[in-house]
N, C-alpha and C positions, 0 to 999 in steps of 0.2 A: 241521095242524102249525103251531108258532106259529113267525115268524119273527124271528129277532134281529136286534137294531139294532148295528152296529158303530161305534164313537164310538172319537175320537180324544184322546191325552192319558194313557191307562192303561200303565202299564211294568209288563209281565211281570217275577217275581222271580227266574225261572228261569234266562229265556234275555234277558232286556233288551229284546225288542222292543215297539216301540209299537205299531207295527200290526197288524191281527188282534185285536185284542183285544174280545172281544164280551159284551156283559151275560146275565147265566144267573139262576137263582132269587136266593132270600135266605138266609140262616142263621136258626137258630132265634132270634137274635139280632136277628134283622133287619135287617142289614148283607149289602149288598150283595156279589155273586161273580161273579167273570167269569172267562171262559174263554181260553186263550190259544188261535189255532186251529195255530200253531207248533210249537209242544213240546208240546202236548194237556194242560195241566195247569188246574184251579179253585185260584183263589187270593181273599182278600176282597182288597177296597181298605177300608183304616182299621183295621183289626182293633179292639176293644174290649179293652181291659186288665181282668184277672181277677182284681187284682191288690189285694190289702190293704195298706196303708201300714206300714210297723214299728211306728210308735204305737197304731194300733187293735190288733195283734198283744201288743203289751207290755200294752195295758191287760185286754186279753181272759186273758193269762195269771197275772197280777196277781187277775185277780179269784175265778181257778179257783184258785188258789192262799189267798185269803182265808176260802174256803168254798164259794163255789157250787159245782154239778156242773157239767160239760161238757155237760149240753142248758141248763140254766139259762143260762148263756153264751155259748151261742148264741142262743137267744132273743131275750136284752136286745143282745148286737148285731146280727142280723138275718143269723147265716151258721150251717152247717151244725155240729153236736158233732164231727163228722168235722174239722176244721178247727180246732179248737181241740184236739184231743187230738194231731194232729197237730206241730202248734205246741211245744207243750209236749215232745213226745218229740227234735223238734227243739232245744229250748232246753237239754232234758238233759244232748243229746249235747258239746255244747260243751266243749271243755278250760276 
C-alpha cells in the first residue's frame, strides 16, 4: 500500500481546514488532487479553465456563418463541431 505524504498549506473548499489534507492521484489533466481526511472529499488545487474567450467564439461563429460547416470550424480552431453548434444555438437564442 502506497503511503501519502500530508503537506501543509492546502485549504479544503468544503470545510476550510488546512490540516489533513493529503495528496492523491492526478486528473486526466494532470493537475493535482488531494483529499481532505475531514469531511472525506477529492478536490484539485488550481483547477484549469475550459474556457474559450468571447473573441475566439465570435470569430468561430462569423465564420460558420460566412460559409464553412461546423467541422470545418473546428478544425481550423482546434475545438470540437459540438462547440460550435452550440455556440451558435446560443447566440440565436438572444433577444
Amino acid at each position: 500500500m502506497k503511503k501519502t505524504k500530508i503537506e501543509e498549506g492546502k485549504i479544503c473548499p468544503k470545510c476550510g481546514r488546512s490540516e489533513e489534507q493529503v495528496n492523491r492521484e492526478r486528473n486526466r489533466s494532470g493537475t493535482r488532487r488531494c483529499y481532505c481526511k475531514h469531511c472525506g472529499i477529492m478536490y484539485t488545487l488550481e483547477p484549469k479553465k475550459r474556457e474559450y474567450s468571447e473573441e475566439i467564439r465570435q470569430q468561430a461563429i462569423k465564420t460558420y456563418y460566412a460559409g464553412a460547416s461546423g467541422r470545418g470550424v473546428g478544425k481550423v480552431f482546434g475545438f470540437s463541431k459540438a462547440n460550435v453548434y452550440n455556440w451558435i444555438k446560443k447566440n440565436t437564442e438572444k433577444p
